[in-house]
Each structure stands twice: as C-alpha cells, then as structure tokens.
C-alpha positions as CSV (number, residue, x, y, z in Angstrom):
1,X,0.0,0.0,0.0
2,X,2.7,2.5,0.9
3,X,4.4,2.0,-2.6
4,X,1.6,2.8,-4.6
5,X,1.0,5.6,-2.6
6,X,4.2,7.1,-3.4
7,X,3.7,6.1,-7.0
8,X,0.5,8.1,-6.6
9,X,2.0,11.4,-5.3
10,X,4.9,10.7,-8.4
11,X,1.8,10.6,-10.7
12,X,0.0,14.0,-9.2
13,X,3.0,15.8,-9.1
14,X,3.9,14.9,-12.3
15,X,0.1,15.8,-13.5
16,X,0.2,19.3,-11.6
17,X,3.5,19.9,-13.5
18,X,2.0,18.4,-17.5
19,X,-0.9,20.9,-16.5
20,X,1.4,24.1,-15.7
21,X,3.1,23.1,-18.9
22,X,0.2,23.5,-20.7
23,X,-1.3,26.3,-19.5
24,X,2.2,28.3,-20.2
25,X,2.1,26.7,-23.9
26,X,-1.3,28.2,-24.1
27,X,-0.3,31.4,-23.2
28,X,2.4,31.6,-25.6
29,X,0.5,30.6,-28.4
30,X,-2.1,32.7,-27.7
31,X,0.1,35.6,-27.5
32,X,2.2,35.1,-30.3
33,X,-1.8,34.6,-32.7
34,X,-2.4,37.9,-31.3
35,X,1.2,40.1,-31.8
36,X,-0.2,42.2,-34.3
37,X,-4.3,42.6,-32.9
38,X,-4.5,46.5,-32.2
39,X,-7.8,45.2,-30.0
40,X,-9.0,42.2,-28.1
41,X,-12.7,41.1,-28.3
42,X,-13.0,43.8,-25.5
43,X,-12.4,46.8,-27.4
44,X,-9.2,47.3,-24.8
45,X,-5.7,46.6,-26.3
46,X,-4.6,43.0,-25.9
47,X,-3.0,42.4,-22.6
48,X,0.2,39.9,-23.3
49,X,-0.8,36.9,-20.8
50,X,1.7,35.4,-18.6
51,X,2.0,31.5,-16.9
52,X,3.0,32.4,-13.1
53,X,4.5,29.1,-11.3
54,X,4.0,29.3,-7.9
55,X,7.1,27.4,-6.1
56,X,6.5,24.3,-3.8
57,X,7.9,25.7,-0.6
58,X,5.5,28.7,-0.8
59,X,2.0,27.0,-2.2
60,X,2.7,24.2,0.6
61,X,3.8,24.8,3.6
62,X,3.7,21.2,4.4
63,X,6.4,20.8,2.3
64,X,8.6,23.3,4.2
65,X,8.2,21.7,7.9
66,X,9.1,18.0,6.0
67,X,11.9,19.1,4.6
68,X,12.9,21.6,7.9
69,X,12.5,18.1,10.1
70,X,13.8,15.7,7.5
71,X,16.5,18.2,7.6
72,X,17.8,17.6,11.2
73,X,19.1,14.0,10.7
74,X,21.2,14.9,8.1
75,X,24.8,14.6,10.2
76,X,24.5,10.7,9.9
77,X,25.9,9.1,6.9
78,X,24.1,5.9,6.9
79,X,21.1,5.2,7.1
80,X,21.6,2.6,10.1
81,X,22.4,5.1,12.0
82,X,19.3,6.6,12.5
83,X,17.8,3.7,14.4
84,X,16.2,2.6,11.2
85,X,13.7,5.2,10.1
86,X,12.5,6.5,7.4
87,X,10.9,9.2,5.3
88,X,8.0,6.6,4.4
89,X,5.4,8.0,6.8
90,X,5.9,11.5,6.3
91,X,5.9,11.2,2.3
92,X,1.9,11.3,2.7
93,X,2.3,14.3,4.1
94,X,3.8,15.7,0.9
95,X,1.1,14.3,-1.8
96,X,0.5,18.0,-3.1
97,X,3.8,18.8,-4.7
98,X,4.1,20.6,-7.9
99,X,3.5,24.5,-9.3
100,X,0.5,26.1,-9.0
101,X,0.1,28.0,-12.1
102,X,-1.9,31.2,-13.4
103,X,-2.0,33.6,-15.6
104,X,-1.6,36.9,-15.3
105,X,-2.3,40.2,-17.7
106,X,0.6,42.1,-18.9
107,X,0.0,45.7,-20.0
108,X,3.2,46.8,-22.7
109,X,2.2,48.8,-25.3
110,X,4.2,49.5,-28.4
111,X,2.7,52.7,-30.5
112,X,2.6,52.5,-34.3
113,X,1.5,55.7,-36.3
114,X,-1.1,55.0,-39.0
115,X,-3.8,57.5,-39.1
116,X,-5.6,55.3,-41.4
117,X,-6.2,52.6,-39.3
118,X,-10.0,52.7,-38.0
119,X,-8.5,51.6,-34.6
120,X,-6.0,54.5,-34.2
121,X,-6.3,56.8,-31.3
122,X,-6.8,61.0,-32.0
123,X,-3.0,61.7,-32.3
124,X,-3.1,59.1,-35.4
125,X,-1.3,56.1,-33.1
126,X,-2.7,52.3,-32.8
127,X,-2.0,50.6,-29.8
128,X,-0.7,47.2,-29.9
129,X,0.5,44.3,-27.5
130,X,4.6,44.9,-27.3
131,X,5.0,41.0,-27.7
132,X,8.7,39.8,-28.7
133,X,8.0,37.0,-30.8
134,X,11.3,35.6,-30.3
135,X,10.6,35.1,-26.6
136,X,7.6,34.0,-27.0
137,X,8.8,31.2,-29.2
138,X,11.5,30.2,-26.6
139,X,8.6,30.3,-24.1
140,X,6.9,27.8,-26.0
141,X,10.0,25.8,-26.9
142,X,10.4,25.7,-23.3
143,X,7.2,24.6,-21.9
144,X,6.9,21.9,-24.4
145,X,10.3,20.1,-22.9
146,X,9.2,20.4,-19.6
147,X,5.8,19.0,-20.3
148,X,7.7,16.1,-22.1
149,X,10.4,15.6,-19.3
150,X,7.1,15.4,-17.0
151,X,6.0,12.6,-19.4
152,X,8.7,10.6,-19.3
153,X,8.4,10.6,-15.5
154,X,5.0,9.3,-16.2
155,X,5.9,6.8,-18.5
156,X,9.1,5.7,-15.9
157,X,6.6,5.7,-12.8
158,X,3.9,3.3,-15.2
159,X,6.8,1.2,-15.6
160,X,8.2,0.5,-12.2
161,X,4.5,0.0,-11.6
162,X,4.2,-2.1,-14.0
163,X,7.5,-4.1,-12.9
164,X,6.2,-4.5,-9.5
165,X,3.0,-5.8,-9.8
166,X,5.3,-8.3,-12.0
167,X,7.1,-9.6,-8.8
C-alpha cells in the first residue's frame, strides 16, 4: 500500500507539472496569434498573458516543515544510523507537490502611427501588445520540454509499476 502511494503522489505531481506546462504553452500561443491585434474582443488593447509558477515551498507549507524536520538528521551518513527510520510516513504528508500555475495580464504597449487605421487613437497612433515574438517562441519551446520531461516521469513511474506488480 505504501508503494503505490508514493507512485501516486509521483503521478499527481507529475500531473500538476504536465498541467502548468500547458497552461504556459497556451499562453504563448495565444500571445504570439495575437502580436499584431490592435484590439482584443474587449475593445481594450490585448494584454500579453503570462504563466506564473507558484514554487513548492510557498504553495505548501507542508512541504517546508518535511523538509525543515527531515532536515535535522542529516549529520548521519548511513542510514543505520538513524535507528532505522525513514521518510516513508511522512511522504503522505507531501502528496501536493508541484506549481500552482496562473496567468496573469501584462500591460506593454508599443505605438505605431497610422492614421488610417479605423482603430488608431486621436493623435493618429494604434496601440498594440509589445510581444517579442522571439521570446515568446523560446517560451513555447520551453514549456513543451518540460511538459515532455514530465512525461517521461510518467511513463518511468507506469513502468516501475508495472514491474512491481510483476514480482
């Protein structure tokens, strides 16, 4: 029972991490289809979104107070020394790990002059997004190798699963 808890939380902090993943390759995407859109379906200039990661230690303080106690024991160098414990109990306190992630409304504005542009302002300028496409695409390019490093940990978790319901 204990092992497929732990291969449990590996699966749910794997998922939390696949969903951040996506949510910031959503965000990207949508921001680089909208780099040249003087309005969004507001009427307002589009807002260049953003995928905030919370970090572990600050979305669970659980987390913290593990690691703080966990932390204590560390002068032995073998594991016999302890008296035989381990962290096995106290990895269920720890089921929640991974980013919490959301998105957040960036307001950069780049000025173009085209008086002839029905969305330009009374001085003749159109306000668009500032969006740097080339960050944008490393943004994407980087949220799509996290989201597959998190599915290989899937994969590797289904596997030692797998292998030990085999023995």
């Amino acid at each position: 029972m204990l092992l497929t808890n732990r291969l449990s939380n590996l699966f749910r902090t794997s998922a939390r991490g696949l969903e951040a993943q996506r949510i910031a390759l959503g965000a990207a995407t949508e921001n680089l289809a909208n780099a040249s859109t003087s309005r969004a379906a507001d009427g307002e200039a589009y807002r260049i979104k953003r995928a905030v990661h919370e970090a572990p230690e600050a979305a669970n303080p659980r987390f913290q107070s593990l690691l703080a106690r966990r932390s204590e024991g560390l002068q032995a160098t073998n594991a016999a020394h302890r008296g035989g414990r381990t962290l096995a109990p106290q990895l269920a306190e720890a089921a929640d790990l991974g980013p919490q992630t959301e998105i957040e409304e960036e307001a950069r504005e780049r000025l173009e002059f085209d008086p002839t542009h029905p969305h330009a302002d009374a001085q003749g300028y159109v306000h668009y997004a500032d969006i740097n496409v080339a960050e944008e695409m490393a943004r994407m390019i980087s949220a799509n190798r996290i989201y597959e490093a998190n599915l290989t940990a899937v994969e590797s978790t289904k596997e030692m699963l797998k292998r030990t319901l085999q023995i």
